[in-house]
PyMOL commands that place a pseudoatom at each C-alpha (Angstrom):
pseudoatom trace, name=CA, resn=UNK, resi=1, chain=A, elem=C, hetatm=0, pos=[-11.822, 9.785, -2.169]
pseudoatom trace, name=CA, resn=UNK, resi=2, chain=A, elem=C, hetatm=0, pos=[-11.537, 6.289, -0.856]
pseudoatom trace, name=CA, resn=UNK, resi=3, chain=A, elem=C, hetatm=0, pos=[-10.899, 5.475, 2.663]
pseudoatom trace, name=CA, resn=UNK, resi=4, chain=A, elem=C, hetatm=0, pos=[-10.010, 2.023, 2.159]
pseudoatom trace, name=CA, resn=UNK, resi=5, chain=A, elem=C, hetatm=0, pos=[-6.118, 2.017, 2.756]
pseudoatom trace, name=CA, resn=UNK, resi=6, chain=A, elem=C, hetatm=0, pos=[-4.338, -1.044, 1.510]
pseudoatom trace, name=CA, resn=UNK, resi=7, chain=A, elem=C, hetatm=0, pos=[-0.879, -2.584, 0.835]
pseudoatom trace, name=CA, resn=UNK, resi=8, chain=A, elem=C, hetatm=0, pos=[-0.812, -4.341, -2.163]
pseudoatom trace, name=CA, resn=UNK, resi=9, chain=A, elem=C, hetatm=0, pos=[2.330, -6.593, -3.070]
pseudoatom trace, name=CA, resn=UNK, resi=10, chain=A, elem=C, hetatm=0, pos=[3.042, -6.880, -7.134]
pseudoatom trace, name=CA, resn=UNK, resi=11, chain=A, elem=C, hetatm=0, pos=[4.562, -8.906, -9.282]
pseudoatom trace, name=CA, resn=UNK, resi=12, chain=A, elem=C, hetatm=0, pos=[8.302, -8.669, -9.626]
pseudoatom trace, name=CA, resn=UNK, resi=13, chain=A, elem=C, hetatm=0, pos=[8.832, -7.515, -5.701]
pseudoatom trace, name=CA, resn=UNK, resi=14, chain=A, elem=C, hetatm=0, pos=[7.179, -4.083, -5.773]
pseudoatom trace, name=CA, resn=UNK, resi=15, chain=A, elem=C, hetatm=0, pos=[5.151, -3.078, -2.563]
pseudoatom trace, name=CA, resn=UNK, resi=16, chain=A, elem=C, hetatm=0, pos=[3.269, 0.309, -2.558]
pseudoatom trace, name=CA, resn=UNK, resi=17, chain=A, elem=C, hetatm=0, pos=[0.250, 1.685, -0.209]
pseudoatom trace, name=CA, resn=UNK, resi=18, chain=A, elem=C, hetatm=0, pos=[-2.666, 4.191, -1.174]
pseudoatom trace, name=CA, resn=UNK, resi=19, chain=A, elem=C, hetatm=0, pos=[-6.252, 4.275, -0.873]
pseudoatom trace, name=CA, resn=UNK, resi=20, chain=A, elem=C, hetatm=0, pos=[-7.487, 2.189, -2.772]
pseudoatom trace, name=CA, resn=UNK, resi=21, chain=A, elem=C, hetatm=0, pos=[-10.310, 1.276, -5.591]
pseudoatom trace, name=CA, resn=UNK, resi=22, chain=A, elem=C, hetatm=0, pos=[-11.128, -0.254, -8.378]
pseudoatom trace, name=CA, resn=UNK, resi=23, chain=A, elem=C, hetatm=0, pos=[-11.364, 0.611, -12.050]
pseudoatom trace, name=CA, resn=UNK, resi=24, chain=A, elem=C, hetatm=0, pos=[-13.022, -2.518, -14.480]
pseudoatom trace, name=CA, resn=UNK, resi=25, chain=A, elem=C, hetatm=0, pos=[-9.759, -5.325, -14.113]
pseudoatom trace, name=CA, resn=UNK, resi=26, chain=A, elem=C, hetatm=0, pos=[-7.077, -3.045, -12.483]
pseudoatom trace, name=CA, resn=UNK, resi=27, chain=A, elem=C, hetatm=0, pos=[-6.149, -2.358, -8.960]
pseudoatom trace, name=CA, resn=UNK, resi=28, chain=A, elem=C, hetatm=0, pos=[-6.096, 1.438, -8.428]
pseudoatom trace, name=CA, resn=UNK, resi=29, chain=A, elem=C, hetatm=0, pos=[-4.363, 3.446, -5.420]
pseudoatom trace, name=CA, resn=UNK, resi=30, chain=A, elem=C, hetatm=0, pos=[-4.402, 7.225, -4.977]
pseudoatom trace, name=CA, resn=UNK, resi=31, chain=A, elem=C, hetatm=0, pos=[-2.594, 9.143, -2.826]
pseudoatom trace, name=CA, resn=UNK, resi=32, chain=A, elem=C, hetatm=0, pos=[0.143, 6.160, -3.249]
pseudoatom trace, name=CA, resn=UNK, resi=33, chain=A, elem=C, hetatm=0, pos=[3.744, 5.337, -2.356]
pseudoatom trace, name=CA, resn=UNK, resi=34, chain=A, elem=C, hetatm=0, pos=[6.403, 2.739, -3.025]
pseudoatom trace, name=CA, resn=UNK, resi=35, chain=A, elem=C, hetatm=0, pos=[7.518, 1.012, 0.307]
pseudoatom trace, name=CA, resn=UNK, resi=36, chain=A, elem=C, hetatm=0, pos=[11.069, 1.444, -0.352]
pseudoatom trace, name=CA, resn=UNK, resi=37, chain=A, elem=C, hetatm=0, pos=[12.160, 0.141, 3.651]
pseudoatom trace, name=CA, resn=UNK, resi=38, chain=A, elem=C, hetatm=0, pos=[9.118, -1.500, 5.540]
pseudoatom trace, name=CA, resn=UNK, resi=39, chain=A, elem=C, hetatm=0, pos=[11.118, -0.162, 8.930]
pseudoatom trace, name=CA, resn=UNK, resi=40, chain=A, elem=C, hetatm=0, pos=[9.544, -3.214, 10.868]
pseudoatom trace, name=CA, resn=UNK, resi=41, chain=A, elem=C, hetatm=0, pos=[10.312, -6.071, 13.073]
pseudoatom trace, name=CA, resn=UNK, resi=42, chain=A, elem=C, hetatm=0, pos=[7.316, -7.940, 12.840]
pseudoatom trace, name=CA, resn=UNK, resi=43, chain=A, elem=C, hetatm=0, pos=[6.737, -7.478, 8.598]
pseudoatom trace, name=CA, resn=UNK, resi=44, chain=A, elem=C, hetatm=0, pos=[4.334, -5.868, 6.656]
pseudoatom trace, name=CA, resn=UNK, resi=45, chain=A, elem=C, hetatm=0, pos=[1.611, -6.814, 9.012]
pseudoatom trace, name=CA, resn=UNK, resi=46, chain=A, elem=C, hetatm=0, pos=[3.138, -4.512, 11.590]
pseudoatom trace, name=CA, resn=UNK, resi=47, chain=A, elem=C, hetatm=0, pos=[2.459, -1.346, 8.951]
pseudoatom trace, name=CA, resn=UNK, resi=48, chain=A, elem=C, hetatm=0, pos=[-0.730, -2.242, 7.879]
pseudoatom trace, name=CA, resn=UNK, resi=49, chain=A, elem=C, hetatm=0, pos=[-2.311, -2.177, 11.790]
pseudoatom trace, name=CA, resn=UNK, resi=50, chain=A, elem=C, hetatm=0, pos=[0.067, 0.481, 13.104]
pseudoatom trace, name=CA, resn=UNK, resi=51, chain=A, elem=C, hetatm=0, pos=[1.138, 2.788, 10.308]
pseudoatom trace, name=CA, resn=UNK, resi=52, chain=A, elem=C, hetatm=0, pos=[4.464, 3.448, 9.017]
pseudoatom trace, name=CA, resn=UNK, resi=53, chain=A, elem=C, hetatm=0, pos=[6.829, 3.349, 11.725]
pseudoatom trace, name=CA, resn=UNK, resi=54, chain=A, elem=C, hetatm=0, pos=[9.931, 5.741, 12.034]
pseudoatom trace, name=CA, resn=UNK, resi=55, chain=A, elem=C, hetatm=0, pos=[12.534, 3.348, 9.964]
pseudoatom trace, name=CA, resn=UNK, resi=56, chain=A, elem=C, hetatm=0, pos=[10.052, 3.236, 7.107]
pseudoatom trace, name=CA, resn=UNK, resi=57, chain=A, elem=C, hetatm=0, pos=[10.876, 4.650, 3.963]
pseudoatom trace, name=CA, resn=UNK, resi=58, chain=A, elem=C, hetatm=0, pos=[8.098, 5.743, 1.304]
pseudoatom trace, name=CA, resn=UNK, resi=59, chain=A, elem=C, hetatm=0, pos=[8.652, 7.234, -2.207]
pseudoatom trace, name=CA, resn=UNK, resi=60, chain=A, elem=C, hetatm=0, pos=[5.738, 9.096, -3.304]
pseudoatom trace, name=CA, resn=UNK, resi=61, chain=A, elem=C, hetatm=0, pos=[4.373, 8.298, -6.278]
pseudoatom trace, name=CA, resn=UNK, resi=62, chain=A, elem=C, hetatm=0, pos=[0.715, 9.267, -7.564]
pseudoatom trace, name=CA, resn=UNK, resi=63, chain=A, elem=C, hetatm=0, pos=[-1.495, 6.809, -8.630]
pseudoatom trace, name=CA, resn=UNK, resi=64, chain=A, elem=C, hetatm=0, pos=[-0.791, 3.322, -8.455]
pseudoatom trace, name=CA, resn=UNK, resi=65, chain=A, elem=C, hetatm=0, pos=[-2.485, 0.974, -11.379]
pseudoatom trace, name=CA, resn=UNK, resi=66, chain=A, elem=C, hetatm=0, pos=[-2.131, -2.618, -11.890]
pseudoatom trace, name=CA, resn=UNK, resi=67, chain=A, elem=C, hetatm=0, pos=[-3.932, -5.368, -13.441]
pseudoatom trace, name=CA, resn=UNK, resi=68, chain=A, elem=C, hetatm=0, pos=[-5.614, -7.678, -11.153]
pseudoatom trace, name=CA, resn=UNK, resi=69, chain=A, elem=C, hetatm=0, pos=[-3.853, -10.784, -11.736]
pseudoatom trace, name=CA, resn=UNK, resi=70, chain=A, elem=C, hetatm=0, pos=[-1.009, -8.893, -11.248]
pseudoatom trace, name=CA, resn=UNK, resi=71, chain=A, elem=C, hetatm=0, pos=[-1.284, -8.656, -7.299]
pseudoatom trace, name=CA, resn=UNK, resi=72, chain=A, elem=C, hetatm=0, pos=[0.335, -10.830, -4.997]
pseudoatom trace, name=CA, resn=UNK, resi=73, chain=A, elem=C, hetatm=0, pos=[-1.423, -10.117, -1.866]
pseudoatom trace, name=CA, resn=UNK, resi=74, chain=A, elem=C, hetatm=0, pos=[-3.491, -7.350, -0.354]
pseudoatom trace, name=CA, resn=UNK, resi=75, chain=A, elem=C, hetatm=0, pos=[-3.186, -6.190, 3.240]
pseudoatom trace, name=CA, resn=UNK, resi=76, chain=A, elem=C, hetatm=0, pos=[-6.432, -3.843, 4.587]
pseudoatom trace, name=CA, resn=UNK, resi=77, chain=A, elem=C, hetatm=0, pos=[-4.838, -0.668, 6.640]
pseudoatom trace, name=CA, resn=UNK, resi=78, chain=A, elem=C, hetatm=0, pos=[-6.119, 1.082, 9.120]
pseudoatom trace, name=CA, resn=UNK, resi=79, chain=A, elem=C, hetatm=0, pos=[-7.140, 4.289, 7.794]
pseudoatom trace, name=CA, resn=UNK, resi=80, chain=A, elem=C, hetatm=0, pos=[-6.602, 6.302, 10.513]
pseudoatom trace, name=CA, resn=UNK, resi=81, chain=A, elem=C, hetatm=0, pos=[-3.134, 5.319, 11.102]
pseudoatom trace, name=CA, resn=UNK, resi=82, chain=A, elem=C, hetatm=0, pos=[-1.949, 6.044, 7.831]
pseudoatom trace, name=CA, resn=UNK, resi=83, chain=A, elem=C, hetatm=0, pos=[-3.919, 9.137, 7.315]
pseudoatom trace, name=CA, resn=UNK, resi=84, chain=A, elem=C, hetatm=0, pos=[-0.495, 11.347, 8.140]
for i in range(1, 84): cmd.bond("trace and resi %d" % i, "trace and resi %d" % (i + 1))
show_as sticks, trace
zoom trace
């Protein structure tokens, strides 16, 4: 299982977080969930160092797949803080 925790942002506004790999041309996260509330003041940023904070709100969902060209931006997590 990967340790690599990241928060990828997709086409058409979606934003989900898993451990992530990937599989030939798509983008693949286990273990992930939809962002539904970020529950920050200072953005996604704030997440991706600290965890989710108390105001966030994620929707578990499986595994995450998407085509390459089909992500926005990637954010690395810190593993540890998101290991909960």
């Amino acid at each position: 299982m990967s340790n690599d925790v990241r928060i990828l942002v997709l086409q058409r506004g979606w934003v989900v977080v898993g451990r992530y790999t990937t599989d030939g041309d798509e983008c693949v996260l286990t273990d992930a969930s939809v962002i539904r509330r970020w529950g920050t003041t200072k953005g996604l940023g704030e997440i991706a160092a600290n965890g989710p904070t108390k105001d966030t709100v994620l929707d578990k969902c499986g595994e995450v797949r998407a085509h390459k060209l089909s992500v926005v931006l990637q954010l690395k997590c810190n593993a540890e803080r998101w290991s909960a």
